[in-house]
C-alpha positions as CSV (number, residue, x, y, z in Angstrom):
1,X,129.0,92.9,117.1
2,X,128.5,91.3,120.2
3,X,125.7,94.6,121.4
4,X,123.8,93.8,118.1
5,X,123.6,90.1,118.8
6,X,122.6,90.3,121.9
7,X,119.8,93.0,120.8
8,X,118.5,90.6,118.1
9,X,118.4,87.3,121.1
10,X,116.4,90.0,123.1
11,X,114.6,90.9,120.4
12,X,113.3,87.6,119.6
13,X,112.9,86.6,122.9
14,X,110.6,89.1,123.5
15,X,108.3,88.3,120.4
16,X,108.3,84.4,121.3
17,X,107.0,85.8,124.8
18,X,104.2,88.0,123.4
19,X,103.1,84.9,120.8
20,X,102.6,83.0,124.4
21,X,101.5,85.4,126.1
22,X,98.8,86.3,123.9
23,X,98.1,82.6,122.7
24,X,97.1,81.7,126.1
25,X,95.4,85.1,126.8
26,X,93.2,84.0,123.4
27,X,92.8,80.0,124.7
28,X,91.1,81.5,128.4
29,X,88.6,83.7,126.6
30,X,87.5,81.1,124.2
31,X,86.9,79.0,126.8
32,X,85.3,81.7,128.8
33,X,82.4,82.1,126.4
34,X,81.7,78.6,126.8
35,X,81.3,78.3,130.3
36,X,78.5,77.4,132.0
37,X,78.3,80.6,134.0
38,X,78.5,83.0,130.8
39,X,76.0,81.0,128.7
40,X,73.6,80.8,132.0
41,X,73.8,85.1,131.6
42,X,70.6,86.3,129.9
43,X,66.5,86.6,130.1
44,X,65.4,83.5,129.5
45,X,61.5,82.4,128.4
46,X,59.4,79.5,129.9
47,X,58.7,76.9,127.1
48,X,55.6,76.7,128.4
49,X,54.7,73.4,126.2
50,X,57.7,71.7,126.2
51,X,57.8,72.1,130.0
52,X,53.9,70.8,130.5
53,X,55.1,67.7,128.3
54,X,57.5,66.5,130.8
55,X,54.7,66.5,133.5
56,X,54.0,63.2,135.2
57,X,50.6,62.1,134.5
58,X,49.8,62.5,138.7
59,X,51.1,65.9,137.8
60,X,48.9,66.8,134.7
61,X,45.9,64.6,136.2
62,X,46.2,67.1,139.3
63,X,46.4,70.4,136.7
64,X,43.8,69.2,135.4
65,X,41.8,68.6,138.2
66,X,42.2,72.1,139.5
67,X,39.4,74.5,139.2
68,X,39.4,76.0,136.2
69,X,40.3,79.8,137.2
70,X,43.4,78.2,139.6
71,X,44.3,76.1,136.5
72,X,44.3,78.9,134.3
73,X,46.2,81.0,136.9
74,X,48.7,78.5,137.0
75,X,49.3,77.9,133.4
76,X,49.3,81.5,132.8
77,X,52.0,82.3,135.9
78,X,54.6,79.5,133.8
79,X,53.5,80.2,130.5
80,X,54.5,84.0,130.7
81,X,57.4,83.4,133.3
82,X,60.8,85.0,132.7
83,X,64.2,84.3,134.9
84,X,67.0,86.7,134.2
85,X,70.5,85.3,135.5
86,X,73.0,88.1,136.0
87,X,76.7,88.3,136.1
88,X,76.7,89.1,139.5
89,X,75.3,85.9,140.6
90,X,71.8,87.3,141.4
91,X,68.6,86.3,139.6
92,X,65.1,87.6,139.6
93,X,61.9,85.5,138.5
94,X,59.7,87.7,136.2
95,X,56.0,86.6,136.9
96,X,53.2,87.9,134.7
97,X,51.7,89.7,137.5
98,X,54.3,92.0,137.7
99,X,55.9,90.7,140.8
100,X,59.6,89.5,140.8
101,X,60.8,86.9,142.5
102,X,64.9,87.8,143.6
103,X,67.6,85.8,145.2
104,X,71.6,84.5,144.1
105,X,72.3,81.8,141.9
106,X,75.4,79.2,142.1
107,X,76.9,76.5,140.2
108,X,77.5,73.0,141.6
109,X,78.4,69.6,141.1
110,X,81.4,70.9,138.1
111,X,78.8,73.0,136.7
112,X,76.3,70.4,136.4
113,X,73.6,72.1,138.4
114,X,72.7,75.3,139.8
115,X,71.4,76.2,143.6
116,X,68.6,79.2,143.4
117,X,68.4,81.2,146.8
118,X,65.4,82.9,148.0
119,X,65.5,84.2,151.2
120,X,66.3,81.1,153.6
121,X,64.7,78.8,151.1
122,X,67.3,76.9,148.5
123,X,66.3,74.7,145.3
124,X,68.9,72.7,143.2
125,X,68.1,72.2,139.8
126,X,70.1,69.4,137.3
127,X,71.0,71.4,134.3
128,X,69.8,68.8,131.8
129,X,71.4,70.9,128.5
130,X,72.5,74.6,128.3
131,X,73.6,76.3,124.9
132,X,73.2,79.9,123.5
133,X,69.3,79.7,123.1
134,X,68.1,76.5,125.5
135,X,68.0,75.9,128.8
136,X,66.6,72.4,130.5
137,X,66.4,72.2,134.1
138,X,65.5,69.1,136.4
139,X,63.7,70.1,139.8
140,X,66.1,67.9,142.7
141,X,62.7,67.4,144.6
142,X,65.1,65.0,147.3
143,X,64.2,68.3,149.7
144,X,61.2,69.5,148.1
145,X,58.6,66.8,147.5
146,X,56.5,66.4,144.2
147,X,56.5,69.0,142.2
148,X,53.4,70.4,139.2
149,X,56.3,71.0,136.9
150,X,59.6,69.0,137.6
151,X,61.2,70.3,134.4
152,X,62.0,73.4,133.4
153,X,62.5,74.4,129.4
154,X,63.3,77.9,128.5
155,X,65.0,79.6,125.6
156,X,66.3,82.9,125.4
């Protein structure tokens, strides 16, 4: 009597582990495909209009003051721009030329912004919102000076 109730302690004992065990196994992935990191993962697309909207008017008023084959280069290099954040923590900037810009991508500030490495050069960018489909990014131009295009809207 005493074997069998020891059986049935060790047999619940074990279940109530494995209902732990694989609640909390279920609470980190769920909160893994939230993260910052996993939803940064993807190709994402310039929004070339919603990004040329945030422009300061010195900005636009220099755009538009370019000649017009630079201004058209320009708009065409952002317009048709792609940026592909991998896993791995590398990233590549698709230009419509068909050259590719590469480097390694971080998070900092608790996720709130992400350093882009190119070579020695490094840009921090304010992630303004970030879901499944929509990315904002702020241009920190503390180290970089004024910027054409100080946000960045893509979607994937």
């Amino acid at each position: 009597m005493k074997n069998s109730y020891s059986k049935k302690i060790a047999a619940y004992l074990l279940k109530f582990m494995m209902v732990l065990f694989l609640g909390a196994f279920s609470n980190d992935l769920s909160a893994q495909g939230n993260s910052t990191s996993v939803l940064l993962r993807g190709t994402w697309n310039i929004n070339y209009g919603q990004t040329k909207g945030q422009m300061s008017s010195n900005g636009l008023a220099h755009l538009n003051g370019m000649p017009a084959n630079k201004k058209t280069n320009m708009e065409t290099s952002y317009a048709n721009r792609q940026y592909v954040f991998n896993a791995d923590g590398t990233f590549t900037i698709v230009l419509p030329t068909g050259n590719n810009v590469a480097g390694t991508w971080t998070l900092t500030n608790n996720d709130a912004s992400i350093l882009l490495t190119v070579g020695p050069a490094v840009k921090q960018y304010d992630i303004l919102y970030l879901n499944g489909n929509s990315l904002g990014l702020n241009v920190d131009i503390t180290n970089t000076g004024t910027l054409l295009y100080p946000e960045l809207h893509l979607t994937k």
